[in-house]
N, C-alpha and C positions, 0 to 999 in steps of 0.2 A: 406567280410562283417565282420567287429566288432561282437567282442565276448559280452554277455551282461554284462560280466567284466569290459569290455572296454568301451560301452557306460555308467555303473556305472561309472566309473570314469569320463568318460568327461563329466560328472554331466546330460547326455540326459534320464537318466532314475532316480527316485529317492531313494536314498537307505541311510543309517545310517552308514555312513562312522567312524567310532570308532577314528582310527589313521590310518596314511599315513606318507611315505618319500618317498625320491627319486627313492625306489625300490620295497616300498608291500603299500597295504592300508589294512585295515582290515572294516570285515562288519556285522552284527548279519546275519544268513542265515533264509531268508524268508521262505525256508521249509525246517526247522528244524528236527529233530525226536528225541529231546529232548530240555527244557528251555533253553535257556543261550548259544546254537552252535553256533559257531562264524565261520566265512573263512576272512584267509591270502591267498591274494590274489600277484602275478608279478604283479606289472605295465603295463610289456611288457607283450605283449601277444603272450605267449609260450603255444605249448605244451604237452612239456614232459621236467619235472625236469632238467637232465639232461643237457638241451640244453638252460639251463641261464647260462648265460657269470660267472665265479668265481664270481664277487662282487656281481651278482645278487643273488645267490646263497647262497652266506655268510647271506645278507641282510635275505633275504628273513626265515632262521631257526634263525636268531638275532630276528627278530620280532615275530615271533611263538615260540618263549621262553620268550621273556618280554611279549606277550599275554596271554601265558599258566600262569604265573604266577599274573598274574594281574586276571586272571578267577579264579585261586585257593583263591585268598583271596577275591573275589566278591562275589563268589557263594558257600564258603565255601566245595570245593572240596578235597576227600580221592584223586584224581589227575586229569589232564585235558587230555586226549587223544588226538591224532593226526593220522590222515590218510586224504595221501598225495592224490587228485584229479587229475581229467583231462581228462576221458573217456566223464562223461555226456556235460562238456563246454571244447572244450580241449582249456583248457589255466589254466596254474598253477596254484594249489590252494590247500590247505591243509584245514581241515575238525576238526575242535577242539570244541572235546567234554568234559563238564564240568561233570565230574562222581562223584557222594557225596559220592559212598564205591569204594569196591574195583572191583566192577563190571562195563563194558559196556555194560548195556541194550539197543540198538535202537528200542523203539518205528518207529510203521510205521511212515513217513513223512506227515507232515500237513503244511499245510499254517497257517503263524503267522499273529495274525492282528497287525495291526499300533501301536497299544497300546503295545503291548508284547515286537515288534520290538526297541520303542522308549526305554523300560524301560531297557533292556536290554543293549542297548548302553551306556545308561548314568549312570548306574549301573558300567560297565567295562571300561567308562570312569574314572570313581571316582576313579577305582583301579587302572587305569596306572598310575593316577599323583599320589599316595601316596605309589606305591609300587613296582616301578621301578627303 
């Protein structure tokens, strides 16, 4: 059975796909535990890091560094964190937190409405085209 990565992507489920290429897509995460978490997501659906092919690989820390930086100038972040997923969906996915000090606070996880979801994408859209 399809990971709900997988059905996000073959558009059967609906989600705020940020960017995409041949090897990650990225998404604001519906249950968040703080504004602005984004997931870099494989394509393929792997999972454990390790076990994407080298280009996947490559690909996949290329995009969760032009994301990190595009969060950094969107949400005006002290820096964006990263920890790497795959217990709760296992299929590859990295967890990017936009932190404004020098702290990682995780508030408990909540569901984000449609609104939060929307603005957030198109916030972190604006920053890939002008700061990539």
């Amino acid at each position: 059975m399809a990971s709900i990565f997988t059905r996000i992507l073959n558009r059967e489920i609906p989600a705020y796909i940020i960017y995409e290429d041949a090897h990650t897509f990225v998404i604001p995460d519906k249950f968040p535990s703080m504004r602005g978490q984004l997931l870099v997501i494989s394509r393929r659906e792997v999972s454990y890091l390790p076990n994407l092919t080298n280009e996947e690989y490559h690909a996949f820390w290329e995009t969760t560094r032009r994301v990190m930086r595009a969060m950094d100038a969107a949400f005006a972040t002290e820096r964006t964190c990263v920890i790497v997923e795959g217990f709760e969906v296992p299929h590859v996915h990295a967890r990017l937190y936009p932190c404004p000090d020098k702290q990682l606070i995780l508030s408990p996880r909540y569901e984000a409405s449609e609104a939060e979801l929307a603005e957030v994408a198109e916030t972190v859209r604006q920053a890939l085209a002008h700061h990539t």
